[in-house]
C-alpha positions as CSV (number, residue, x, y, z in Angstrom):
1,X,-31.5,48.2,15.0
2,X,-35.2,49.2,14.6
3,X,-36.2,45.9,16.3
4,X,-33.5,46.1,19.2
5,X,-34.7,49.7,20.2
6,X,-38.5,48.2,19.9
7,X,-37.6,45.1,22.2
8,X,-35.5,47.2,24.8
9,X,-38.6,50.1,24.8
10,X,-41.4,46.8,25.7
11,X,-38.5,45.6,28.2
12,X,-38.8,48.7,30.1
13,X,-42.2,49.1,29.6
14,X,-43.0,45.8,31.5
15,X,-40.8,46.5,34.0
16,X,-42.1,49.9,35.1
17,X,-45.7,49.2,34.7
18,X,-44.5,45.7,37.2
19,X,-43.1,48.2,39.2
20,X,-45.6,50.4,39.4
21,X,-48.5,47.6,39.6
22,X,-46.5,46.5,43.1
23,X,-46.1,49.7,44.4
24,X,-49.7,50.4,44.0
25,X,-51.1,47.1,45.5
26,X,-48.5,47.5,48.5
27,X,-49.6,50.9,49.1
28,X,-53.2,50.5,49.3
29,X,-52.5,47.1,51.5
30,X,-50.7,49.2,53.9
31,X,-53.4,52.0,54.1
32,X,-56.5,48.9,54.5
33,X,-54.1,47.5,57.3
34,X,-53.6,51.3,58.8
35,X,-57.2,51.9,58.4
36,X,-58.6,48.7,60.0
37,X,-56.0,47.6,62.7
38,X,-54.9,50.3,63.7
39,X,-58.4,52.8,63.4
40,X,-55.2,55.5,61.6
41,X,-55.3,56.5,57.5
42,X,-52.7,57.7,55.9
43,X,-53.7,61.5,54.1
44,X,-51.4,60.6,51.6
45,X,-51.9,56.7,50.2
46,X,-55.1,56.5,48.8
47,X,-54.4,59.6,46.6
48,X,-50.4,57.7,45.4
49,X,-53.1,54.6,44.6
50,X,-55.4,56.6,42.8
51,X,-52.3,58.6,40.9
52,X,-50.4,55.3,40.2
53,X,-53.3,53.5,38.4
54,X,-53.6,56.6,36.4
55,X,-50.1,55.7,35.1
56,X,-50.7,52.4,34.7
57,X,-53.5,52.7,32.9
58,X,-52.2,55.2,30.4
59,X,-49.5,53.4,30.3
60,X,-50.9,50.2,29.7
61,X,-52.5,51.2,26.3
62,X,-49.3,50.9,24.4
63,X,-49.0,46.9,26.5
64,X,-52.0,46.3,24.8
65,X,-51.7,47.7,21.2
66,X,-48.3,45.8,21.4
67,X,-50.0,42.4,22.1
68,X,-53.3,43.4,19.6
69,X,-55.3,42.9,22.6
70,X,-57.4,45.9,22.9
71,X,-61.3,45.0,22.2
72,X,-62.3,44.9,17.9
73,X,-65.1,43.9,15.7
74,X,-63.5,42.3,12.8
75,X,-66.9,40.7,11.7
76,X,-66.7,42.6,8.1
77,X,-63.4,43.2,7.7
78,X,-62.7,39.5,8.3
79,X,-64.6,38.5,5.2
80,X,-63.0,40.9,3.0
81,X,-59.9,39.7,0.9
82,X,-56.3,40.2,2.9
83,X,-55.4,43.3,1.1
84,X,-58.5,45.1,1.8
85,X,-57.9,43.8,5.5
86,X,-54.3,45.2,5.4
87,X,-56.0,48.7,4.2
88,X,-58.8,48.6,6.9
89,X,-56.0,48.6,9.2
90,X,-53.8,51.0,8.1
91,X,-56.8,53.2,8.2
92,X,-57.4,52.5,11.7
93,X,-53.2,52.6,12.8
94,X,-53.9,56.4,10.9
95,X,-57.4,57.3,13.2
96,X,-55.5,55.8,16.4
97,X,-52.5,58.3,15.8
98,X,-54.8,61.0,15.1
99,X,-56.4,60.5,18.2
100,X,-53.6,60.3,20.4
101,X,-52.0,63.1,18.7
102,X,-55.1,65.1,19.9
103,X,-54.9,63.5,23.4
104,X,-51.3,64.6,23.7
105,X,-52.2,68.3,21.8
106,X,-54.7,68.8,25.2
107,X,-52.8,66.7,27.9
108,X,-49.8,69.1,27.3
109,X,-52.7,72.0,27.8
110,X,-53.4,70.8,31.1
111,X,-50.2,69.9,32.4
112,X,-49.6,73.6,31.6
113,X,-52.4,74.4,33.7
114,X,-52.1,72.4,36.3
115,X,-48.6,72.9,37.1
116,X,-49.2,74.7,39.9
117,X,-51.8,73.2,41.5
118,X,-50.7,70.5,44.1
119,X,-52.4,67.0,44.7
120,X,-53.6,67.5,48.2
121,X,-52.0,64.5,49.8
122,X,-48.6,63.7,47.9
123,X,-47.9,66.9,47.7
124,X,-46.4,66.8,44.2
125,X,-48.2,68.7,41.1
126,X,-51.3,67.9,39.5
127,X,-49.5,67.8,35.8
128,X,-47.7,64.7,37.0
129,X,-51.1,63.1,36.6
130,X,-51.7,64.4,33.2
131,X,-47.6,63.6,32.1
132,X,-49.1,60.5,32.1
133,X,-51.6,60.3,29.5
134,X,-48.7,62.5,27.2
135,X,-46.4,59.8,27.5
136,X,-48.8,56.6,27.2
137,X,-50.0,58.6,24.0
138,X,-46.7,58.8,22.8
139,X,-45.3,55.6,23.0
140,X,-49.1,54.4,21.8
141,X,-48.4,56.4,18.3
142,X,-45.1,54.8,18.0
143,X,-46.1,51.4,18.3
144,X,-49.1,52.7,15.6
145,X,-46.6,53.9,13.0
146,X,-45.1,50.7,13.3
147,X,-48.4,48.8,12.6
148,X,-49.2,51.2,9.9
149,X,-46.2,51.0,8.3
150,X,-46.4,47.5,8.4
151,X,-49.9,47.1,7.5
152,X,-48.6,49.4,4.0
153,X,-45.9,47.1,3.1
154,X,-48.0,44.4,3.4
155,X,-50.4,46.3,0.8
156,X,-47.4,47.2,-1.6
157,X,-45.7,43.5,-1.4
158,X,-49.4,41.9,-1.5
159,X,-48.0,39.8,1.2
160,X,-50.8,37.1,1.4
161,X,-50.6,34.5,4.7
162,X,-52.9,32.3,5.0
């Protein structure tokens, strides 16, 4: 069940930062073309750009926690044995949840603030902007409790692969 919920969630997240990713580069080809054929910017493009790769970058943090791809020096926990290297991870899941959990304690903050304050070309409210590091925080702490948990059973079962 666990697992089903897990792949569906990394289904959807692919497909809206796709999404998004296109909408982004198709907006910001169609403001170069306005701007250099036809001597006419849009007000509101480069700002939907800018607040699009917000969202993909926020939420692109959990993408890469999911495939371990986010940038690590392992050079002294790789020459520890695997239990102390299943520790030193569950340490780090723990800091990486802590951290987030901040992120989203001041991101809510500011989307309080900022609710009424308009981005000056879409229009649309300045907390949209900062709903977007909430979520990617979000879904980045669940995909950590599932590392840390996973990195603790490892610890308990002293689950050894080689």
């Amino acid at each position: 069940m666990r697992s089903k919920i897990i792949n569906r969630l990394n289904a959807l997240e692919d497909i809206v930062l796709v999404s998004m990713f296109a909408a982004m580069v198709g907006i910001i080809f169609f403001q170069v073309i306005m701007r250099y054929v036809f001597n006419n910017s849009l007000p509101w493009s480069e700002e939907l750009g800018k607040f699009l790769f917000v969202w993909l970058s926020w939420l692109g943090i959990s993408i890469g926690h999911r495939r371990r791809e986010h940038i690590k020096i392992t050079m002294l926990v790789d020459k520890v044995p695997y239990t102390l290297q299943k520790v030193f991870e569950a340490v780090t899941e723990l800091v990486l949840i802590i951290i987030c959990a901040v992120v989203i304690y001041y991101g809510v903050l500011m989307i309080g603030i900022q609710i009424n304050i308009p981005y000056a070309g879409i229009k649309i409210s300045t907390a949209w902007g900062y709903l977007s590091l909430v979520l990617g925080c979000f879904i980045f702490i669940l995909r950590a409790g599932v590392y840390f948990v996973q990195a603790i059973k490892s610890i308990k079962q002293k689950d050894i692969v080689l």
